[in-house]
Phi, psi and omega in degrees: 000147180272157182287352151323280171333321188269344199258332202230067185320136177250151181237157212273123193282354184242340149226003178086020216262117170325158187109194191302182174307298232224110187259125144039288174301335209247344183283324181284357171301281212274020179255007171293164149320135178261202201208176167252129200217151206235164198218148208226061057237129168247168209289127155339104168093053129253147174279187177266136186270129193232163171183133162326306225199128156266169194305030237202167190015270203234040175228328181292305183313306198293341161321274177328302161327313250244319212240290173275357192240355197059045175270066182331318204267005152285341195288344179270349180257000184265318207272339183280338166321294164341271186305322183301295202322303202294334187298355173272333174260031162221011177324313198259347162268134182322131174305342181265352191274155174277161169242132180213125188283107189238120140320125186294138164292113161314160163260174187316334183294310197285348170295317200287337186275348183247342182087350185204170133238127216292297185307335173258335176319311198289304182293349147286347167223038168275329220258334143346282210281299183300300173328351176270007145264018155123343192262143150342053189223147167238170167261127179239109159301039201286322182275173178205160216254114168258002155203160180310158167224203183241146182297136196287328203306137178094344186285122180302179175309273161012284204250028172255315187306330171267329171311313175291332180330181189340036217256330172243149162204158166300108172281187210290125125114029155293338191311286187331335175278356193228001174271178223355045165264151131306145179260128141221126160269162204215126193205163181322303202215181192220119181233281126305286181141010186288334174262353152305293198262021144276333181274332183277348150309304160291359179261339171291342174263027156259345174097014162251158213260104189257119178289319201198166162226133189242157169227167176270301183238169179206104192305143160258136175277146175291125186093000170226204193224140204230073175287090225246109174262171140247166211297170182281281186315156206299131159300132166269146173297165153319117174292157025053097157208139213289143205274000000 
C-alpha cells in the first residue's frame, strides 16, 4: 500500500472495503459470461439485448461511483463488462463485416454535472478490448438530443416510452459512419428498453443496420419482471481493457 493509501485510505466503490477503488471480489461481478436479457413487458422495436451483470449490489454501487461520483478509474473494469457484452451481441456476425459502436448521448445537463460522458468513455474502450479480437470497429458518437425529456425516475414503462419518443436523431453527416456496418448500440444499463429503442429508431432511417444493443447492465422495475436468459448462441468470456 502507498503512503498516499495510508494518510488518505481509499475504500472499494462497490463494497466499502479500505484497498483498491475496485476490490477483486467486486471486480469479478463484472467478468461473467454475458447473457441476453429481455426487459418484461417488452418494448416494439428493441433489438436484441446483452448486458454481464445485473443491476444490483457492488454492480449497481460501481455503476453509480463511476457516473455520479467521477469515479474515473472505474471506467476499464466497467468497459471490459462492456466489451464482453457487445462481442456477444456480434458473436453471429462475420469478422470482415465492420462494427460500429453508437453510444447512447448523456444530455448537456449531465456532461456539465460529470464533467464527461460516461457512455462514450465506456464505448471507446469497450470498442479497445474488441479490436483485440480481430474486428474492425469504431465508435461514432452520431446520436443527439433535439428536445428536452423528463427525468425517467418514478416513470413506468409506458411513460418512459413515451417521454423518449422522438427524442435522438442522427446528426448531420452521421449517416456515413454507419452504412455497410453492423450497429450496437451501446449504454450502462439497460431498464425498460424504452432508450434502446429510441436510438434505434433514430439510426434506422440513416441506413443503419442495428444488430444488438449491449450494457454492462441490466435491472428490473418494481411491478415488472426482468427476464435475463443466456443466449442460445455461445456466451463470450470477459475481454481485457486497458486503463
Amino acid at each position: 500500500m502507498s503512503l498516499l493509501n495510508l494518510l488518505l485510505p481509499v475504500a472499494c466503490a462497490g463494497c466499502g472495503r479500505i484497498g483498491p477503488a475496485a476490490c477483486p471480489e467486486c471486480v469479478a461481478a463484472l467478468q461473467r459470461p454475458a447473457h441476453a436479457v429481455r426487459p418484461s413487458p417488452e418494448p416494439a422495436g428493441l433489438p436484441p439485448c446483452f448486458a454481464v451483470a445485473a443491476y444490483d449490489g457492488v454492480v449497481r454501487e460501481l455503476l453509480l461511483a463511476a457516473k455520479e461520483r467521477g469515479a474515473v478509474g472505474l471506467l476499464p473494469v466497467l468497459a471490459a463488462g462492456l466489451a464482453t457484452a457487445v462481442g456477444l451481441a456480434v458473436a453471429d456476425i462475420p469478422l470482415s463485416r465492420p462494427l460500429v459502436l453508437v453510444p447512447v448521448p448523456s444530455t448537456a445537463a449531465a456532461i456539465r454535472t460529470r464533467g464527461d460522458d460516461v457512455v462514450l468513455g465506456l464505448a471507446r474502450r469497450a470498442a479497445t478490448a474488441v479490436r483485440r479480437r480481430g474486428r474492425t470497429v469504431r465508435v461514432a458518437p452520431v446520436l443527439r438530443h433535439v428536445r428536452a425529456v423528463r427525468d425517467s425516475a418514478g416513470l413506468g414503462s409506458a411513460e418512459r416510452a413515451a417521454n423518449l419518443l422522438g427524442a435522438l436523431a442522427v446528426r448531420p453527416a452521421g449517416s456515413r459512419l454507419l452504412l455497410d456496418s453492423a450497429v450496437v448500440v451501446v449504454d450502462d444499463l439497460i431498464t425498460t428498453g424504452a432508450t434502446v429503442v429510441e436510438a434505434a429508431r433514430a439510426l434506422r432511417p440513416a441506413g443503419a443496420t442495428v444488430c444488438g444493443a449491449a450494457t454492462v447492465a441490466a435491472t428490473a422495475r418494481r411491478g415488472s419482471s426482468l427476464e435475463t436468459r443466456v443466449a442460445e448462441r455461445t456466451t463470450v468470456g470477459a475481454l481485457a481493457v486497458p486503463p
